[in-house]
C-alpha positions in Angstrom: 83.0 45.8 67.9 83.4 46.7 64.5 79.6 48.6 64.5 80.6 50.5 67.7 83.6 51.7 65.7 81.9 52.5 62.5 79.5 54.5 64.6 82.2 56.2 66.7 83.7 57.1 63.1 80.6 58.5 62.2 80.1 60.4 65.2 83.5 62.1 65.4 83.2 62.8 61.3 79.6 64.8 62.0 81.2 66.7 64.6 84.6 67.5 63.0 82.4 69.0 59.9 79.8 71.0 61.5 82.4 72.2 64.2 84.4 73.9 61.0 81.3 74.9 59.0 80.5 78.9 59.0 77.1 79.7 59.5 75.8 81.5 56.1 76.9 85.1 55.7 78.9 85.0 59.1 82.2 87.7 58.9 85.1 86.8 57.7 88.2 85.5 59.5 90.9 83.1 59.3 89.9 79.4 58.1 88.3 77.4 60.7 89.6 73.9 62.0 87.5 70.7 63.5 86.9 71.2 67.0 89.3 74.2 68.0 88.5 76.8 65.2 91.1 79.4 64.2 92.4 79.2 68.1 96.3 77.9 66.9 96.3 81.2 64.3 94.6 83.4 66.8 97.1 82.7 69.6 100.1 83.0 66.9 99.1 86.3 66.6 98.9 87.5 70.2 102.3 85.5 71.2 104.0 87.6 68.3 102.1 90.9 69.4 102.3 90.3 73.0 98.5 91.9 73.3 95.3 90.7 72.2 93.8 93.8 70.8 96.8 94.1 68.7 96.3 90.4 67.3 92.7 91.8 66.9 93.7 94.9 64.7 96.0 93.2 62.9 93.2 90.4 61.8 90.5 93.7 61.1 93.2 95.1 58.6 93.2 91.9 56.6 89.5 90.8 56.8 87.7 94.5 57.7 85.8 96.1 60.6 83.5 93.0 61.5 85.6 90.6 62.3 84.6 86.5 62.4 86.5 84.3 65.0 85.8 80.5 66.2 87.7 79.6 69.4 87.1 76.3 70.5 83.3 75.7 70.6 82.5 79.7 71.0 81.6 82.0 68.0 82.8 85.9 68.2 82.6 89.1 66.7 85.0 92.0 66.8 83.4 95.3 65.9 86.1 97.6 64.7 86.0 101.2 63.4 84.5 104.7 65.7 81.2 104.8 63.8 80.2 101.5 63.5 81.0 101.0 67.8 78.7 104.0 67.9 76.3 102.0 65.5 76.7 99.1 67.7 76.1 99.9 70.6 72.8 101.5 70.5 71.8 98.4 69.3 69.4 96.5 71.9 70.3 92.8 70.5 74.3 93.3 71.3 73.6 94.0 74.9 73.3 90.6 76.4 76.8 89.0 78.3 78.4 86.2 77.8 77.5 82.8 80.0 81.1 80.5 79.1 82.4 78.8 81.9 84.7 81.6 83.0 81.7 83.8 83.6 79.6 81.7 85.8 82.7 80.2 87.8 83.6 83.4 89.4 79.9 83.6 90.3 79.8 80.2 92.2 78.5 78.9 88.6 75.2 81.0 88.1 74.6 84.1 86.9 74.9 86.3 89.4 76.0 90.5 90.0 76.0 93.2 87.7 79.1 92.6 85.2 78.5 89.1 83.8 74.7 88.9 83.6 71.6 90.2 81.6 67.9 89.6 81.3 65.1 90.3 84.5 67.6 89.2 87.3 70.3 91.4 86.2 67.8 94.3 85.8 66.8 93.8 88.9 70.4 93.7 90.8 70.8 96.9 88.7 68.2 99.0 90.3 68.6 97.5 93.2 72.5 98.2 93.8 71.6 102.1 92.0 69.1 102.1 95.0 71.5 101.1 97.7 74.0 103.4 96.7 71.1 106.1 97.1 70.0 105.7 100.2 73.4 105.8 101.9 73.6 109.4 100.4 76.7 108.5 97.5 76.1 111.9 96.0 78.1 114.7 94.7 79.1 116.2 97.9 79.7 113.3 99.8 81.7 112.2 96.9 83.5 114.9 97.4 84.0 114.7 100.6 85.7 111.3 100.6 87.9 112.0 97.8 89.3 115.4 98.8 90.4 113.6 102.6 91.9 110.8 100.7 93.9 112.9 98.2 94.6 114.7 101.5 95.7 111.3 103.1 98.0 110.4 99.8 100.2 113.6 99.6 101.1 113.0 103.1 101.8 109.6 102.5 103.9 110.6 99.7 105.7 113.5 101.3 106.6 111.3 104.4 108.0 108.7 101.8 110.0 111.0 100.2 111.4 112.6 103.0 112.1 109.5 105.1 113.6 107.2 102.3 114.8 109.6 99.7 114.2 107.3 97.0 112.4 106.7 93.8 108.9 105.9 93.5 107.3 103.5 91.6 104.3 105.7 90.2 102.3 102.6 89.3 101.8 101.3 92.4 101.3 104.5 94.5 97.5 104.6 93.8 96.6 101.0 94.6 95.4 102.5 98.5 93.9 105.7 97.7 91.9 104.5 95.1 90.8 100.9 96.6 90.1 103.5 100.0 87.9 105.7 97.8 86.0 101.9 96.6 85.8 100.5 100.2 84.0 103.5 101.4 81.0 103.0 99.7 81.3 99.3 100.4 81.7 98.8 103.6 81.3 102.2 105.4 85.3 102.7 106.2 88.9 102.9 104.9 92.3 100.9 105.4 95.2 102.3 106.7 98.1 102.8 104.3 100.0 99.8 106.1 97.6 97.5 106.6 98.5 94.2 106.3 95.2 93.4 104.9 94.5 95.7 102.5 97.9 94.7 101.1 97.0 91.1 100.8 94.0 91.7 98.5 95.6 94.2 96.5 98.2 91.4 95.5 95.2 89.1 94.7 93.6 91.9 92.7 96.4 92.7 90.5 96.7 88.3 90.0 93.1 88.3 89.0 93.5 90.9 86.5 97.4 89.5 85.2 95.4 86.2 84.3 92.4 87.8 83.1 91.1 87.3 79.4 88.9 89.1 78.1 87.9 86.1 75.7 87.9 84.3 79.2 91.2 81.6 78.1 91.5 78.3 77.6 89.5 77.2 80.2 86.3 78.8 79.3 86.7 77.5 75.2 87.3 73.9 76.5 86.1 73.8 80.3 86.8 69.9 80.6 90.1 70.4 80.2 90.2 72.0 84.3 89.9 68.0 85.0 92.7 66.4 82.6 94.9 69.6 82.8 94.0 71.7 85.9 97.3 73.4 86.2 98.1 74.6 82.7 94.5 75.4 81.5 94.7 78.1 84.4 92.1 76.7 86.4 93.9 76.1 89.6 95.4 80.0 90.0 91.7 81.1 88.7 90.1 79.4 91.5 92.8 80.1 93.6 92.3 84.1 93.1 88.3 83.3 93.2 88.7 82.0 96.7 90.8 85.0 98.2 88.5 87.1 96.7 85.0 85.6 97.7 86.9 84.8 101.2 87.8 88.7 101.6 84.6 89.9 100.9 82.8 87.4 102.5 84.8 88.1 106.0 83.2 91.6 105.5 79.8 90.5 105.3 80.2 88.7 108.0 81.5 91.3 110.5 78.8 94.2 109.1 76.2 90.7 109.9 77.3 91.1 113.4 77.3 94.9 114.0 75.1 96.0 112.1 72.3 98.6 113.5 69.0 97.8 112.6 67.1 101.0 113.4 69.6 103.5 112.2 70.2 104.6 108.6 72.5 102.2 106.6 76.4 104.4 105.9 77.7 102.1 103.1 76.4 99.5 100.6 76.2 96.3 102.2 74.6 97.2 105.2 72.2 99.5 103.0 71.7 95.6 101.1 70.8 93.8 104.4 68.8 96.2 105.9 66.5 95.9 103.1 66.5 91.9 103.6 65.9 92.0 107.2 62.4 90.1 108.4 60.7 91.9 111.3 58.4 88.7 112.2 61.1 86.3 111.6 64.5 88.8 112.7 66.4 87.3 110.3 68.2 88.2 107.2 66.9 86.5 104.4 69.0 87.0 100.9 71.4 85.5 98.8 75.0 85.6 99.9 76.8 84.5 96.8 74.3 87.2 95.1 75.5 89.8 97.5 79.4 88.7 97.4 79.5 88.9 93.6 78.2 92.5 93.4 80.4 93.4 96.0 83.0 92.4 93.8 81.8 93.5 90.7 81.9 97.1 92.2 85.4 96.5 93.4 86.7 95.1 90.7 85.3 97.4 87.8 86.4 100.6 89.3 89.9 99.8 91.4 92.2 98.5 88.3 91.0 100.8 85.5 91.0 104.0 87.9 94.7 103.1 89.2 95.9 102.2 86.2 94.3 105.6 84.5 95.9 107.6 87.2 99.7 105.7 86.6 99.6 106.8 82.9 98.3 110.2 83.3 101.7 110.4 85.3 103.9 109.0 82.7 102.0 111.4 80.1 102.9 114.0 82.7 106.3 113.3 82.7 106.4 112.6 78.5 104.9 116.4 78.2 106.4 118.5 80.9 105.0 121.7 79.0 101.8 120.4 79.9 102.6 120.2 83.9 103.2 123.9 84.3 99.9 125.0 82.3 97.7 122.9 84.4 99.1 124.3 87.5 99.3 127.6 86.4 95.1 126.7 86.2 94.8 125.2 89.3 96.7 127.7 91.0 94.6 130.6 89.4 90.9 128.9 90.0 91.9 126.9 93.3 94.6 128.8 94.5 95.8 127.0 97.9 92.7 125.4 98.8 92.0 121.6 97.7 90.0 120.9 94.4 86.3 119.7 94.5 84.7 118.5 92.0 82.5 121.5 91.3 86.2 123.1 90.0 85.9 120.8 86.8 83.8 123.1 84.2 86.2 126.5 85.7 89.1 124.0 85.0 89.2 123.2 80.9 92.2 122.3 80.2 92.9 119.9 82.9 89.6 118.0 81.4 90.5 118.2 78.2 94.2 116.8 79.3 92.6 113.9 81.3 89.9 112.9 78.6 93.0 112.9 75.6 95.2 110.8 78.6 91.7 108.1 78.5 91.8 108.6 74.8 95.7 107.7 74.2 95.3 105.2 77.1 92.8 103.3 75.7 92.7 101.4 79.4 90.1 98.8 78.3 90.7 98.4 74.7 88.4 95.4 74.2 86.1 96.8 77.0 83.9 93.7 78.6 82.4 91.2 76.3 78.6 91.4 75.1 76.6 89.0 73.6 73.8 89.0 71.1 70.2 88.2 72.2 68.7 86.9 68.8 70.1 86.8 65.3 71.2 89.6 63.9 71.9 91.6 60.8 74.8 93.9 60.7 76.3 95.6 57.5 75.3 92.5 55.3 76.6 89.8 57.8 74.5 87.3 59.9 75.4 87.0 63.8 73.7 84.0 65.5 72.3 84.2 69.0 74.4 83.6 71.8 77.7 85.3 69.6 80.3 87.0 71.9 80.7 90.4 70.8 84.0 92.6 71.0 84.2 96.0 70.7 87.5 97.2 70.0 87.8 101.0 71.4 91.4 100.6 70.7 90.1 101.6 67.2 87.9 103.9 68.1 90.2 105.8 69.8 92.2 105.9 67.3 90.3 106.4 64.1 92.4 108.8 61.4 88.7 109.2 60.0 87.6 110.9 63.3 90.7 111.8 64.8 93.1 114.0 63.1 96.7 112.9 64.3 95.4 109.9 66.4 98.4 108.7 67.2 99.6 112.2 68.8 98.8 113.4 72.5 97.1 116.5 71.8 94.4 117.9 74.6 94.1 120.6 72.7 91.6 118.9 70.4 88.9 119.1 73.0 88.8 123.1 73.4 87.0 125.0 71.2 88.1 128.5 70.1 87.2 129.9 73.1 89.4 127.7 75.3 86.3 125.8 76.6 86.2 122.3 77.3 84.6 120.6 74.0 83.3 117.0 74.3 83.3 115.0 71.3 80.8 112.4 70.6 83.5 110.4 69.2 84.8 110.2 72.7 83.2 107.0 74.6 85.4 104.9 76.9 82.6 103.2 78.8 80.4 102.7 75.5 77.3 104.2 75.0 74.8 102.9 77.4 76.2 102.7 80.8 74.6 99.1 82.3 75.5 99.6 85.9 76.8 102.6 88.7 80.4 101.9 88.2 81.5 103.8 84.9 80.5 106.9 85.9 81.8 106.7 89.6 85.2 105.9 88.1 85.1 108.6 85.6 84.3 111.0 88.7 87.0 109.3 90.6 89.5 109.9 87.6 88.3 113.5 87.6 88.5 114.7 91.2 91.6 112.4 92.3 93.8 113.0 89.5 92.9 117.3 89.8 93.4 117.1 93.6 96.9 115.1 92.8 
């Protein structure tokens, strides 16, 4: 008894000192405890600040741009600062993702889809969803085409709200439809209905999934055994509870575009464009992954519907914070558009509505700790050593609002992206999705940010 105690002692003495010890020339950061890390001073911070990137920048301020964190058994990395990002990201080693708990659990516990995965299989599902998305014909015009009838569809809907109820309306809500519409297109070939009871459903599970998001993927993913002592406070019962609403909704599409689908015709939207390509002649079955199919479904939902809604909410309240600004971008539209509806080839004649919208992304900072990364080998950067396998953060929040690139950061000032000429002037100092896009989405939601919020 007394030897299985001595070498339980042992045990739990070797793990509380190498759980606490920093590896050699790792960043600096607040001390490190046995087991949990600097998780007790690292919450602290973000219960007093309310948001994590603010817990981030305050930590940056005290211990500089590269920024060491332990939180529970996982090591990170906060890049800080508009130069080093820039840096960064070039970099091929910081481009892996992360593979906690939290990430595979939403993939049915591999690594599946185009958000949370790297390496051949994520290459792969890359070119392949790029490829989809080609063959239905998602190009510029049809682009177009879509947005300008769903803009179309949402000032009726708001002029019929407004005449009928003659009450205020809450501006941050107003976009869920349109822009979740504009998503499902490319999907799954069709749109909702303004009042479908449906579409209303899954919105109310999309905005859950995104309140109880982390971006440092909570408690659950730094101690996953705690989902089977604590399942109700480590969050995993309203994570897998969102999980299963969402895999359920888009798994009820599959099935339905399963049993209409036309097999000799020319796929219209993404996941019939995905099954057409798995269909066997000789056998006449479909043979693919489903889980692989209903995670980059959702990965394409997800990426583009809260970021673009939430983008077109603040652009609003900007609106509304700078009326000057309201009458000189109609003044433009009125003069280049007149009374016809915008397209997108109206941007380059338009440059001060692009230079308004890129300062609104640039003030908004609507991702300000973007998705996590991960390095693929050890690394050297700017005198520190980051293991393999570190999660890497990089804080845009800071990049956005650099005093060493940005004169007046802190002020909402479009003007800084024309040149003397009045031209639109984009700044390499300027990049919300990071440098190296990994996957379609960015730039479909930065030409969905474009053409709905001009047409609006």
């Amino acid at each position: 008894m007394f030897l299985l105690f001595l070498s339980s002692l042992v045990i739990l003495s070797s793990i509380c000192f190498w759980t606490h010890q920093k590896p050699h020339k790792f960043p600096p950061g607040p001390k490190w405890l046995p087991i949990v890390g600097c998780m007790f001073k690292f919450q602290e911070l973000k219960n007093k600040f309310g948001y994590m990137y603010i817990a981030i920048n305050e930590l940056s301020q005290k211990y500089g741009s590269i920024l060491g964190l332990k939180l529970g058994c996982q090591k990170f990395v906060i890049i800080s600062g508009n130069d080093l990002l820039r840096k960064t990201l070039m970099k091929p080693e910081f481009q892996g993702r992360p593979d906690g708990f939290f990430f595979q659990v939403r993939a049915f516990g591999k690594r599946r889809g185009i958000l949370f995965a790297d390496g051949p299989l994520w290459y792969q599902s890359k070119r392949n969803t790029i490829k989809y998305i080609s063959h239905i014909g998602f190009r510029h015009r049809l682009v177009d085409k879509y947005l300008t009838e769903e803009a179309e569809t949402l000032v009726c809907y708001l002029k019929k709200k407004i005449t009928n109820n003659k009450e205020k309306i809450a501006m941050n809500k107003i976009f869920d439809v349109a822009v979740l519409n504009s998503l499902w297109v490319l999907l799954a070939g069709y749109r909702f209905d303004y009042d479908d009871v449906r579409l209303h459903n899954i919105l109310t599970t999309i905005h859950e999934a995104f309140e109880s998001n982390d971006t440092l993927g909570g408690l659950i993913s730094h101690f996953p055994f705690l989902r089977f002592i604590i399942p109700e406070i480590s969050g995993y019962t309203s994570l897998m509870k969102t999980l299963h609403k969402l895999w359920k909704f888009i798994d009820d599409e599959i099935e339905i575009h399963l049993n209409k689908i036309q097999l000799h015709q020319p796929a219209s939207n993404f996941i019939d464009a995905y099954l057409l390509e798995r269909y066997d002649e000789t056998s006449r079955q479909f043979s693919y992954d489903r889980k692989e199919l209903i995670v980059i479904c959702l990965d394409l939902f997800l990426a583009g519907s809260k970021t673009t809604i939430d983008s077109l909410s603040g652009i609003f309240a900007l609106l509304v914070h700078h009326p000057d600004w309201i009458k000189l971008l109609k003044d433009d539209l009125d003069m280049v558009v007149g009374n016809n509806m915008p397209k997108i080839d109206h941007i380059p004649m338009l440059p001060r509505i692009e230079a308004f919208l890129i300062e609104a992304l640039r003030v908004l900072v609507l991702a300000p700790l973007a998705l996590p990364h991960r390095t693929t080998e050890n690394v050297w950067l700017e005198g520190f050593h980051i293991p393999k396998d570190t999660v890497i953060l990089f804080n845009f929040h800071s990049a956005n609002f650099d005093e060493s690139c940005w004169e007046n950061a802190e002020e909402f000032y479009p003007q800084r992206f024309l040149n003397k000429s009045g031209q639109f002037c984009r700044k390499i100092e300027f990049f919300p999705f990071g440098l190296v896009f990994r996957l379609i989405s960015p730039n479909c939601m930065k030409i969905l940010c474009h053409a709905d919020n001009t047409k609006l």
